[in-house]
Structures are given as structure tokens and as C-alpha cells.
N, C-alpha and C positions, 0 to 999 in steps of 0.2 A: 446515492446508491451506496451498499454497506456489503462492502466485499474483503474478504481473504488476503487478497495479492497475492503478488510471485510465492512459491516455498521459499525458502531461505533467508528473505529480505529481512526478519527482524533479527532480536538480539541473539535467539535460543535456535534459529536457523544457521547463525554465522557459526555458535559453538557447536551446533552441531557437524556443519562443512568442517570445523578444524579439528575434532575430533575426530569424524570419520578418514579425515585423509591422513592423521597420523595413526589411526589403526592396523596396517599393516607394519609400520615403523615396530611398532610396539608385539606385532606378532613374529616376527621374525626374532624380534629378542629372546620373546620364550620358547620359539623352535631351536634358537641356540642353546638354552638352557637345558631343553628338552621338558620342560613345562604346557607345554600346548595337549591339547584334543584333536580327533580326525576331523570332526563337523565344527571346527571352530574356523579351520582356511574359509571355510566356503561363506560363512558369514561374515566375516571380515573382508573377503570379497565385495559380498552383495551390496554390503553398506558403503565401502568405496566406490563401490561403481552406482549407485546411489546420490552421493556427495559427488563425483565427477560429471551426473546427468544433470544437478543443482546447478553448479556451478559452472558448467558451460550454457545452459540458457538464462541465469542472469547475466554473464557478459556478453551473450548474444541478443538478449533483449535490449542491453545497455546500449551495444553498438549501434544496433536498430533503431532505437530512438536519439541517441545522439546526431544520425543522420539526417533523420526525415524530422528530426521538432529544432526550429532556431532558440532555445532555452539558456537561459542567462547562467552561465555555471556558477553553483552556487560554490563561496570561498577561494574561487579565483579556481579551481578545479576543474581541469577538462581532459577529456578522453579517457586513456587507461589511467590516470590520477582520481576520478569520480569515482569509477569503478572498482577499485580498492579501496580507496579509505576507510568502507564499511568494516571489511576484511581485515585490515591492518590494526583498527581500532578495537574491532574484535581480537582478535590475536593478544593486542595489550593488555585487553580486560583479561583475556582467561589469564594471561601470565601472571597478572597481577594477585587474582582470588588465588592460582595457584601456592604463591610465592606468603600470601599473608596465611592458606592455611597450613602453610610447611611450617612457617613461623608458632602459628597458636599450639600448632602439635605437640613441635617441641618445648613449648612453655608447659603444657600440661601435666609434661613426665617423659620416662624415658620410651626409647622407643621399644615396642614387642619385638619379639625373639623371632626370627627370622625360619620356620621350620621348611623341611624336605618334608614333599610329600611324598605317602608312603605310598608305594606299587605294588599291587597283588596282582601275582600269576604274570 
């Protein structure tokens, strides 16, 4: 049988989960700034709370079947250790693309001029 599975279980689900949960991180910094929009709160919302409905039913599926199936943990991995290493190894990837393309960036040249946006009215 040729199914989908869970949301989030592969690679572009996990960057997605750590993307959306540092979304607000990142929108608080531009209400500091005072960079933000009215309808941008509410999106950055929806999508956390999106990424927190993800990620409490794969750890609740996890628990779920860790119970009720006798299955051999794979890498010597059991319980809340199975259940992140997806998470964690995601984490390292994104940091990792992040970190080589801050690198190529700055091989490229220098960096652009940082401008203020302009406010009318």
C-alpha cells in the first residue's frame, strides 16, 4: 500500500517544524525594531500553532506505538531518545546549510547596505 504518512515525518516537515517554531522568535525581533505589519502577528500565529498540532501528534503517535508494539529500537534508541533524533538531526542540517550559506555569501562580495524602510503617512 502507497501512502503519505504522518505530516512532518520527513526531511522538509522537520525544517518545516523548526522553522515555524522559531517564527515568532523572529517576529518579536521586528516588533522590536518596529519592522512588522498588523496581519503578519496573526500568521505567524497560525503557523505555530500549526507546527505545535504537528508536533504533538508525532510524539503522541510515538508514545502510542512505543507501547502497544514490542519493536527492536533501532541504534540502541528508546523512548523520548527515538522521538527526537529526527528533530535534532534536523536541527543540525538546517544549521549546517545555514552556516555554509552565510559562508558562500560572504565569499561572493560584500554585504548590501542595510536600508530603513520608508513610512508614508
Amino acid at each position: 500500500m502507497n501512502n503519505a504518512g504522518l505530516p512532518g515525518t520527513g526531511i522538509g516537515g522537520l525544517f518545516y517544524l523548526l522553522l515555524a517554531l522559531c517564527m515568532p522568535v523572529v517576529e518579536v525581533v521586528r516588533t522590536v525594531r518596529g519592522d512588522t505589519e498588523p496581519g503578519r502577528w496573526r500568521q505567524v500565529l497560525t503557523q505555530f500553532a500549526l507546527a505545535c498540532a504537528i508536533l504533538v501528534s508525532l510524539v503522541g503517535t510515538a508514545a502510542v506505538y512505543l507501547r502497544l508494539v514490542d519493536a527492536p529500537s533501532p541504534f540502541g534508541l528508546t523512548g523520548t531518545a527515538l522521538v527526537l533524533a529526527p528533530v535534532v538531526l534536523a536541527a543540525l542540517l538546517l544549521c549546517l546549510v545555514v552556516v555554509v550559506l552565510r559562508v558562500w555569501a560572504r565569499l561572493l562580495g560584500p554585504e548590501p547596505e542595510l536600508r530603513t524602510p520608508v513610512r508614508v503617512g
